[in-house]
Steps between C-alpha positions, in 0.01 A plus 500: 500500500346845481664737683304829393257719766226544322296802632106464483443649195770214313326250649170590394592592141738135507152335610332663187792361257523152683118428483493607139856431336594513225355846462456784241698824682139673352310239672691526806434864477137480490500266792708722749303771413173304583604330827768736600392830367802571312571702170707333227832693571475340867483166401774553186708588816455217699538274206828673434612482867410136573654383166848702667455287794511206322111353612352554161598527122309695232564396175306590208263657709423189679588507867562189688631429821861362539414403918250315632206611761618236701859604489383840607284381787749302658746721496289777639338256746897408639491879554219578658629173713852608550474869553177461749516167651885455560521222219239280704224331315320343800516884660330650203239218462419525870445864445312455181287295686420657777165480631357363133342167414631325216327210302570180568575483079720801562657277789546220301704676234704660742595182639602383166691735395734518818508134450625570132790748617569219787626242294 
């Protein structure tokens, strides 16, 4: 399992990477600079620091990413859960909740998926 922080700006550039992997470093340039508003030598240092990490490889100027989104939103989800919410799903749902309306879809899948991790 991933076991890497990543800070907002690694996320965002690892959402860039996962939603267009494999990748030309040049292309992934282009595209940080558009949506993030960063110059090559920024994103040449990210590249470089999340290939160190061990959450992407860049080989022949082709990035690609060696973790999952998923892996990195569950583990950062068991976080947010652990460190806010004293380990306690039903306490965070119950506060996510909170005065809001969900869909009876959105209810539906809920209750299947705690039926899933049930069995």
């Amino acid at each position: 399992m991933v076991r890497h922080k990543l800070f907002d700006a690694e996320y965002k550039f690892m959402c860039i990477i996962w939603d267009n992997e494999p990748i030309n470093s040049t292309e992934l340039s282009r595209i940080s600079s558009k949506l993030l508003g960063w110059k090559k030598p920024t994103t040449y240092t990210m590249i470089r620091k999340l290939a160190e990490k061990e959450l992407i490889v860049n080989e022949n100027a082709t990035v690609t990413a060696i973790v999952k989104r998923e892996q990195v939103q569950k583990y950062e989800s068991e976080q947010i859960i652990e460190k806010n919410f004293d380990g306690s799903l039903p306490t965070f749902l119950s506060a996510f909740l909170d005065n809001k309306k969900i869909t009876k879809k959105e209810a539906s899948e809920l209750k299947r998926i705690i039926e899933e991790a049930t069995k």
